[in-house]
DSSP file (Angstrom, degrees, kcal/mol; ACC not computed):
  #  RESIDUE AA STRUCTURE BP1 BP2  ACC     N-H-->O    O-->H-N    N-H-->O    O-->H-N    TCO  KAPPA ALPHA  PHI   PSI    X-CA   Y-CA   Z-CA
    1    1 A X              0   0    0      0, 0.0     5,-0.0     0, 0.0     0, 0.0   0.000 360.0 360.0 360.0 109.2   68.1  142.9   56.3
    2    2 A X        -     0   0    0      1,-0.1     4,-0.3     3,-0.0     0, 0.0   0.291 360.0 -95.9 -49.6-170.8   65.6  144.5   54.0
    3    3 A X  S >> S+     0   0    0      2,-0.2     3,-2.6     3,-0.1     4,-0.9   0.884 122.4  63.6 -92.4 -57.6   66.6  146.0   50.1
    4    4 A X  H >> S+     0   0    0      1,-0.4     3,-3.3     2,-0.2     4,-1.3   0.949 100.8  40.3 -30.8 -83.0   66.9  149.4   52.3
    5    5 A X  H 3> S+     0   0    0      1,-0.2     4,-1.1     2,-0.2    -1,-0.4   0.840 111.3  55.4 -44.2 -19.7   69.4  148.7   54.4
    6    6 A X  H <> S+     0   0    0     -3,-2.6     4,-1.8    -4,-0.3    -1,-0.2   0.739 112.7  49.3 -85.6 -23.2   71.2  147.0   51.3
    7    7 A X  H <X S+     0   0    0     -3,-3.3     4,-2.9    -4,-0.9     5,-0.3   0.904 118.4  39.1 -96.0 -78.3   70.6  150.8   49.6
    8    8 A X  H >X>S+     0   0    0     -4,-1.3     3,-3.3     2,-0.2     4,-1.5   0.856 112.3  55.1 -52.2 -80.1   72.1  152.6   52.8
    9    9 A X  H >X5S+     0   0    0     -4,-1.1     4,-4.1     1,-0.3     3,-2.2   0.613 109.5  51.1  -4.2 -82.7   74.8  150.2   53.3
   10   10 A X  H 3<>S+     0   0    0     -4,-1.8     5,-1.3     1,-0.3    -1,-0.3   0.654 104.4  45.5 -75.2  -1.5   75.8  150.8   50.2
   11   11 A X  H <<5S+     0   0    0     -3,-3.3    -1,-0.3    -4,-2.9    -2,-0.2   0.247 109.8  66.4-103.4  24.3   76.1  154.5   49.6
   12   12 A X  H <<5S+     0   0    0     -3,-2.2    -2,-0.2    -4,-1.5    -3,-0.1   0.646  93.8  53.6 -67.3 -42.6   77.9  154.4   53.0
   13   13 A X  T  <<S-     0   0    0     -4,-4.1    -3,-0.1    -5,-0.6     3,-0.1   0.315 124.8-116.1-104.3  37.6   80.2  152.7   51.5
   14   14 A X  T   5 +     0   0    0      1,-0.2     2,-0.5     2,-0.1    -3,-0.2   0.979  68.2 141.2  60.1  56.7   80.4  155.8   48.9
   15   15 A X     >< +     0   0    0     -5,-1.3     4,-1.3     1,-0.1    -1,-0.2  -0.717  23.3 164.9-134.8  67.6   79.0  153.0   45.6
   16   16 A X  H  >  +     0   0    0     -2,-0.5     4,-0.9     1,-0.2    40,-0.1   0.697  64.9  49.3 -79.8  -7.9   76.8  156.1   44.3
   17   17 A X  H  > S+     0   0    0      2,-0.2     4,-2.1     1,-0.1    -1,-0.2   0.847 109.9  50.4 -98.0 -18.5   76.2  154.5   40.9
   18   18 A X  H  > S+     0   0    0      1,-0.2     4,-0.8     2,-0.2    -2,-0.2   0.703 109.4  49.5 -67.6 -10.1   75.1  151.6   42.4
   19   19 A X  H  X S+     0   0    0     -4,-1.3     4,-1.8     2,-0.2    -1,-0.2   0.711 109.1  50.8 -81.5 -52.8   72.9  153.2   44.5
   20   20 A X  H  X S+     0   0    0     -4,-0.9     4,-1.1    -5,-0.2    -2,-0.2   0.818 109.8  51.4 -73.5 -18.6   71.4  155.1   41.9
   21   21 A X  H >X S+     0   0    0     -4,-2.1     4,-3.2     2,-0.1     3,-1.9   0.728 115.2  42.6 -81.4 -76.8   70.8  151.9   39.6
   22   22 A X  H >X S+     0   0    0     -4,-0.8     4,-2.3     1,-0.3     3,-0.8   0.876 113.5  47.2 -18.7 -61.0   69.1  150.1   42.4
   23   23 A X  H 3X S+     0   0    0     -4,-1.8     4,-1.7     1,-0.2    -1,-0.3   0.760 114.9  47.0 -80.4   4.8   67.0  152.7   43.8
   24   24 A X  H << S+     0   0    0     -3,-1.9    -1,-0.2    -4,-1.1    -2,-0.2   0.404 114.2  46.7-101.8  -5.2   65.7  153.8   40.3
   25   25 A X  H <X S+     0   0    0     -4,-3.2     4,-7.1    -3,-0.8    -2,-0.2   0.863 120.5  39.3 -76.7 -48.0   65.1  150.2   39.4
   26   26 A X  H  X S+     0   0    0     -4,-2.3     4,-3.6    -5,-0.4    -2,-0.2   0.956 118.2  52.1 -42.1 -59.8   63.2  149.8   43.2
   27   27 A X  H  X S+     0   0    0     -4,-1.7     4,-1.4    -5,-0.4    -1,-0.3   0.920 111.4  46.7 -48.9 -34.1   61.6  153.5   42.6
   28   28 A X  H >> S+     0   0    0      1,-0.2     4,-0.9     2,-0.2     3,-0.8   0.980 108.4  52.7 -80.0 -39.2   60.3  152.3   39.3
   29   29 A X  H 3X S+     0   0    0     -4,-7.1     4,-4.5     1,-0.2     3,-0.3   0.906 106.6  54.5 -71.5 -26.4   58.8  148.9   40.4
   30   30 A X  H 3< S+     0   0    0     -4,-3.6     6,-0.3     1,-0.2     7,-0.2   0.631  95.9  63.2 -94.0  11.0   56.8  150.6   43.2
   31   31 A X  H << S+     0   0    0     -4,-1.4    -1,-0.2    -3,-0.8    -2,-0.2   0.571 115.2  34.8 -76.3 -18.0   55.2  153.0   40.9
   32   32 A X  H  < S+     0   0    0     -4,-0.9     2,-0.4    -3,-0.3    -2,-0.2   0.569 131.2  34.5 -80.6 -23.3   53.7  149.9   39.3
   33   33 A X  S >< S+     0   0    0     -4,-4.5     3,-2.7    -5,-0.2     4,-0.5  -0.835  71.4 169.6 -98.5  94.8   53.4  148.2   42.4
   34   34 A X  T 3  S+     0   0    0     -2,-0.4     3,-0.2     1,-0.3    -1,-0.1   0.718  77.4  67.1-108.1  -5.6   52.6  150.9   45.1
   35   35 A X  T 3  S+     0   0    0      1,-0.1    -1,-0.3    -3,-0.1     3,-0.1   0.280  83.1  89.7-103.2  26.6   51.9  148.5   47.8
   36   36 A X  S <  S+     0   0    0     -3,-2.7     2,-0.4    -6,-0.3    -2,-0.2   0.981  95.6  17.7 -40.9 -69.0   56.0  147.6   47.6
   37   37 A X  S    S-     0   0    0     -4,-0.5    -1,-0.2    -7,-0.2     5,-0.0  -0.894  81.8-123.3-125.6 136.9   57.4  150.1   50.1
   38   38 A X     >  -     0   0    0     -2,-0.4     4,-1.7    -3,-0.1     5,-0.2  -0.235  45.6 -90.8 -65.7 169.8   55.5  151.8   52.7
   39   39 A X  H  > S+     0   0    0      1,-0.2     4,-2.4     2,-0.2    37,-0.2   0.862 129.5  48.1 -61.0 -23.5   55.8  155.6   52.5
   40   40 A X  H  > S+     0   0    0      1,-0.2     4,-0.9     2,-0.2     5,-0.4   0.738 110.2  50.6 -88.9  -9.5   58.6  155.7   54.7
   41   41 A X  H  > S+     0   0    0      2,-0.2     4,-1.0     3,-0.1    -1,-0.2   0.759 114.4  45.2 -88.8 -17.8   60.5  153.0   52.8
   42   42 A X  H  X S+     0   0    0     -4,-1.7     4,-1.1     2,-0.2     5,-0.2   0.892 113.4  53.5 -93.1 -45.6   59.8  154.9   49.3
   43   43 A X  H  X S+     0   0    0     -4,-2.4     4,-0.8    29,-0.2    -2,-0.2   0.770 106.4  49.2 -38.1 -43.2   60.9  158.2   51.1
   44   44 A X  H >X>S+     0   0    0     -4,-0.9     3,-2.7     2,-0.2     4,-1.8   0.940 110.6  48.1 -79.0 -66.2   64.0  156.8   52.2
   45   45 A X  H 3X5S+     0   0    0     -4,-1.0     4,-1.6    -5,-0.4    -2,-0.2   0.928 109.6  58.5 -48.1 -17.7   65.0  155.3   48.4
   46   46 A X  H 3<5S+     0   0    0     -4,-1.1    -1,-0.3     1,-0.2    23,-0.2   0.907 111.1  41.7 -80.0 -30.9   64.0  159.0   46.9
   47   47 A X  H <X5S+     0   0    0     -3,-2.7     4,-0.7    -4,-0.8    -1,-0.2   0.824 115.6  45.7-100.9 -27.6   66.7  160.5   49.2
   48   48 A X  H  <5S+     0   0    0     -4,-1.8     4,-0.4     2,-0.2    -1,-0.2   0.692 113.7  49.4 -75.6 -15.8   69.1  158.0   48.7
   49   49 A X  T  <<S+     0   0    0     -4,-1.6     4,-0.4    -5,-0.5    -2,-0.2   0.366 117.6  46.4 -96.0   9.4   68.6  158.1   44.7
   50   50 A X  T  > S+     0   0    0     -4,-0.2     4,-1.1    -5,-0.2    16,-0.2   0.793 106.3  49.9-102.5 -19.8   68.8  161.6   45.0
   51   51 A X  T  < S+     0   0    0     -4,-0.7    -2,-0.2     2,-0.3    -3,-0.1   0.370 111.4  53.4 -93.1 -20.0   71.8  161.7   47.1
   52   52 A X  T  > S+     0   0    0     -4,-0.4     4,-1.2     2,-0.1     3,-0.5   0.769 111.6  51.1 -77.2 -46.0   73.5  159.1   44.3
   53   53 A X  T  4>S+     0   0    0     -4,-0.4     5,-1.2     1,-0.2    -2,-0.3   0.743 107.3  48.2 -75.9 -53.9   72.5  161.8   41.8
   54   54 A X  T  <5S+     0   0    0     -4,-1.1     3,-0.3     1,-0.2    -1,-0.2   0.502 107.4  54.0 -83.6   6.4   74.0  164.8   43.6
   55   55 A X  T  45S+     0   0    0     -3,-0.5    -2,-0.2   -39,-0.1    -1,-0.2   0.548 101.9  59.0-107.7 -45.2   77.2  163.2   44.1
   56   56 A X  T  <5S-     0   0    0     -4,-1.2    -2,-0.1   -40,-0.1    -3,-0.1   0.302 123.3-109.1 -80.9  25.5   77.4  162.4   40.0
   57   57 A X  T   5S+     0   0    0     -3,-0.3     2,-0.9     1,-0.2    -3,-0.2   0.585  79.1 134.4  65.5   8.9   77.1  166.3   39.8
   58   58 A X    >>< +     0   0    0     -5,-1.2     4,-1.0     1,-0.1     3,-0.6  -0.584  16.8 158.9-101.3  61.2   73.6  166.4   38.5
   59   59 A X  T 34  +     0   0    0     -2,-0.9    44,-0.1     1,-0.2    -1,-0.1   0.356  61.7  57.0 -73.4   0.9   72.1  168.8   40.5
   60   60 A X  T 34 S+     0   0    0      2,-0.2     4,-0.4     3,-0.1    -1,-0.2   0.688 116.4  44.3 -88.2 -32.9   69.1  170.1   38.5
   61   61 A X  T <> S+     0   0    0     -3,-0.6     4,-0.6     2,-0.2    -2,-0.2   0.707 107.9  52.7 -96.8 -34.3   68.2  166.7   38.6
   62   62 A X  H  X S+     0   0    0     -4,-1.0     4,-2.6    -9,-0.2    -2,-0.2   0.510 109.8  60.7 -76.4 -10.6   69.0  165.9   42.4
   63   63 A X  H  > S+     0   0    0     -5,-0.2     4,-0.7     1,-0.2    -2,-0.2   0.707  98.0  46.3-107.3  13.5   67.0  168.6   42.9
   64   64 A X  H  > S+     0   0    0     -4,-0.4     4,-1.3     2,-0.2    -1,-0.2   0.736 113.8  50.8 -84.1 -21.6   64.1  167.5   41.4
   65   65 A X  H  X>S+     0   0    0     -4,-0.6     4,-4.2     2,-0.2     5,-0.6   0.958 106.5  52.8 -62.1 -66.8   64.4  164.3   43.2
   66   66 A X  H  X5S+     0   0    0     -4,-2.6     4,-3.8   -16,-0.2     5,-0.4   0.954 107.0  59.6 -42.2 -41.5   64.9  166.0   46.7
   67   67 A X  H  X5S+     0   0    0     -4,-0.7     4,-4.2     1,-0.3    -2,-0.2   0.912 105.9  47.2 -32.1 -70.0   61.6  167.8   45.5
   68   68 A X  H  X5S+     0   0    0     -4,-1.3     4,-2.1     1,-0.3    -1,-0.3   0.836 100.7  66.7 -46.7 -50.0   60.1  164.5   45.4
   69   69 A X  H  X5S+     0   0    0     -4,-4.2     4,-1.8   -23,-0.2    -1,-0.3   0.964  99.7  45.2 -12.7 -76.0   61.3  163.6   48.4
   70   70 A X  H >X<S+     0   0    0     -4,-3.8     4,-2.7    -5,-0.6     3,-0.6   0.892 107.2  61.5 -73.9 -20.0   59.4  166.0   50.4
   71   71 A X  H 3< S+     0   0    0     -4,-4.2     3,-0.4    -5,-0.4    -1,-0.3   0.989 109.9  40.3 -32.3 -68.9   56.4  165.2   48.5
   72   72 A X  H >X S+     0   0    0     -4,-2.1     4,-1.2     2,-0.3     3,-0.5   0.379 112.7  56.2 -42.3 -24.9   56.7  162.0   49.7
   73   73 A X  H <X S+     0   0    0     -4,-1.8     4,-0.7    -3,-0.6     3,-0.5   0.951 107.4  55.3 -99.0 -61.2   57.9  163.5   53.4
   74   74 A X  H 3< S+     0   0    0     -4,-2.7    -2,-0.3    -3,-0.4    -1,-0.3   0.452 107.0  44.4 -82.7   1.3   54.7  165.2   53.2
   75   75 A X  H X>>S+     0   0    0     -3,-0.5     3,-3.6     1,-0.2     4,-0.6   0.893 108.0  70.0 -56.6 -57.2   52.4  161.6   52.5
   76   76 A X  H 3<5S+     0   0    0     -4,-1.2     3,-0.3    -3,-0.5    -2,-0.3   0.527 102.5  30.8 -55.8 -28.6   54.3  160.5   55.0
   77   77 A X  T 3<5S+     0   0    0     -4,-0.7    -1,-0.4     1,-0.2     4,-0.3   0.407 102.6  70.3-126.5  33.1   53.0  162.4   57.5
   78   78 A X  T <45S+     0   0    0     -3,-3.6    -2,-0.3    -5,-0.2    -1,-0.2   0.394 107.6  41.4 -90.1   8.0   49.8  162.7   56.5
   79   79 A X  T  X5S+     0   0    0     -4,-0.6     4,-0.6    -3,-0.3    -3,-0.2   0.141 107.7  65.1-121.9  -2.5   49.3  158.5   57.4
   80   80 A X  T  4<S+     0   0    0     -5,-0.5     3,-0.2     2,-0.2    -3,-0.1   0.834  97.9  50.8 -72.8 -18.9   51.3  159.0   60.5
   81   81 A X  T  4 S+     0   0    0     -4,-0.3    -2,-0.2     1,-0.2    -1,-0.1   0.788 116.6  39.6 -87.2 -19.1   48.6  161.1   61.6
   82   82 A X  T  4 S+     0   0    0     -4,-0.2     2,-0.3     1,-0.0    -1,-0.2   0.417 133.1  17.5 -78.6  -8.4   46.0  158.2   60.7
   83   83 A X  S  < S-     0   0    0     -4,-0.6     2,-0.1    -3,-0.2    -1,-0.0  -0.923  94.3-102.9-152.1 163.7   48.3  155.3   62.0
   84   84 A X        -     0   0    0     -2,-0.3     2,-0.3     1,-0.1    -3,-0.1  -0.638  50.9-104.9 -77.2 165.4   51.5  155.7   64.5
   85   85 A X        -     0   0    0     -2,-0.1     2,-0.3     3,-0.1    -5,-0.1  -0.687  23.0-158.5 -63.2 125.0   54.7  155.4   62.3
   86   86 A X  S    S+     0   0    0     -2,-0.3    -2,-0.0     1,-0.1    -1,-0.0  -0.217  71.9  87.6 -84.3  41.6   56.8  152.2   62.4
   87   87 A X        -     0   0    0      1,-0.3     2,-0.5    -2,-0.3     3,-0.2   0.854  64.9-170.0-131.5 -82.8   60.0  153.8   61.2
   88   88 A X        -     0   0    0      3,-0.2     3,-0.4     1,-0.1    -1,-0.3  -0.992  61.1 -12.1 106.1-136.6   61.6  155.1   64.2
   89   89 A X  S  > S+     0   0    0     -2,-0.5     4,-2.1     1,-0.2     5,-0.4   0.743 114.9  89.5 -80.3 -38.4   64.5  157.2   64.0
   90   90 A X  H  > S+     0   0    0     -3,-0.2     4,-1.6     2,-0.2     2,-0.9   0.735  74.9  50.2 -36.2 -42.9   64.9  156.6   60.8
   91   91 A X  H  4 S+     0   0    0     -3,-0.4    -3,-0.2     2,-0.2    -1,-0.1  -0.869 112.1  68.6 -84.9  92.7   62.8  159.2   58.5
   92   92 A X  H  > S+     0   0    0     -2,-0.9     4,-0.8     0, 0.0    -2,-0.2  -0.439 105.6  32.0 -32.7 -59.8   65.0  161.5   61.2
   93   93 A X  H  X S+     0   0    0     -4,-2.1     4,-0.9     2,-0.2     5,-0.3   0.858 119.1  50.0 -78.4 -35.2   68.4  160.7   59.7
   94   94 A X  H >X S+     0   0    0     -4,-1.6     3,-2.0    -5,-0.4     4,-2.0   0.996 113.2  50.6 -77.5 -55.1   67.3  160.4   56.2
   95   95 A X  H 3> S+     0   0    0      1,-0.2     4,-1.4     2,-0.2     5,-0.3   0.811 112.0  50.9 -20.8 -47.3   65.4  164.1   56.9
   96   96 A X  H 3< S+     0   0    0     -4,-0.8    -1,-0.2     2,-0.2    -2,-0.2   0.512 104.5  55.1 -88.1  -4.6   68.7  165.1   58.2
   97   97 A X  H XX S+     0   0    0     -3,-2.0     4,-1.6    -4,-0.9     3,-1.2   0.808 110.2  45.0 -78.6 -73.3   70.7  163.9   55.1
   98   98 A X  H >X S+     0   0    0     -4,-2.0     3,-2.5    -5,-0.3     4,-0.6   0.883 110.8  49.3 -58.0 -77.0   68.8  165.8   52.8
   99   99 A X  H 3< S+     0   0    0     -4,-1.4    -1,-0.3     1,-0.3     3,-0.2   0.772 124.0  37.1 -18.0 -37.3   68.7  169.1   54.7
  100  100 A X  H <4 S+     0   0    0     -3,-1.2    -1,-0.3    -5,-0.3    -2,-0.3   0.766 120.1  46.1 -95.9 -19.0   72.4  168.7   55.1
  101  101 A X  H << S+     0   0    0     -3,-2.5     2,-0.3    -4,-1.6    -2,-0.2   0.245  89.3 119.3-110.7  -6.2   73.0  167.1   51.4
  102  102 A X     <  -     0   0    0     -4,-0.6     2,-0.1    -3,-0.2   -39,-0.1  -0.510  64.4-122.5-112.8 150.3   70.9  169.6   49.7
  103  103 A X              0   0    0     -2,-0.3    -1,-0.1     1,-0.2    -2,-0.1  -0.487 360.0 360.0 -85.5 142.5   72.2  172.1   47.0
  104  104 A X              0   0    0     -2,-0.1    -1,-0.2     0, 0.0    -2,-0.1   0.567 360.0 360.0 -77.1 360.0   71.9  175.9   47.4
């Protein structure tokens, strides 16, 4: 079990500040480290620290995140089109959390 799943797991089980301290420590070390998380692993912590973040009512601010997100969405499939993805279903659900999580 990766740091991810440890990140989903717990905002499944609805622990949204722990979930935002974790994925902004994780987010912060792989802006000094950038070869931490693949793009789909970085994608995924941006939508779950945003998704921590819109639950603590701080929606200007989850929505800068989702924002980031889809940057990120959009890396993401500019190196799927140079390598196949290894992610699976996964950037699917987390895509479909955000579309469904996202504030009008």
């Amino acid at each position: 079990m990766n740091v991810i799943d440890h990140v989903r797991d717990m905002a499944a089980a609805g622990l949204h500040s722990n979930v935002r301290i974790i994925s902004s420590l994780l987010l912060t070390m792989s802006t000094n480290n950038p070869e931490l998380f693949s793009p789909s692993q970085k994608y995924q912590l941006l939508v779950y620290h945003a998704d921590a973040i819109f639950h603590d009512k701080e929606y200007r601010n989850a929505a800068c995140k989702y924002n980031m997100a889809l940057q990120q969405k959009k890396v993401l499939s500019k190196t799927s089109k140079v390598r196949p993805s290894s992610t699976g279903g996964t950037t699917s659900a987390v895509q479909a959390q955000v579309s469904s999580t996202k504030p009008s």
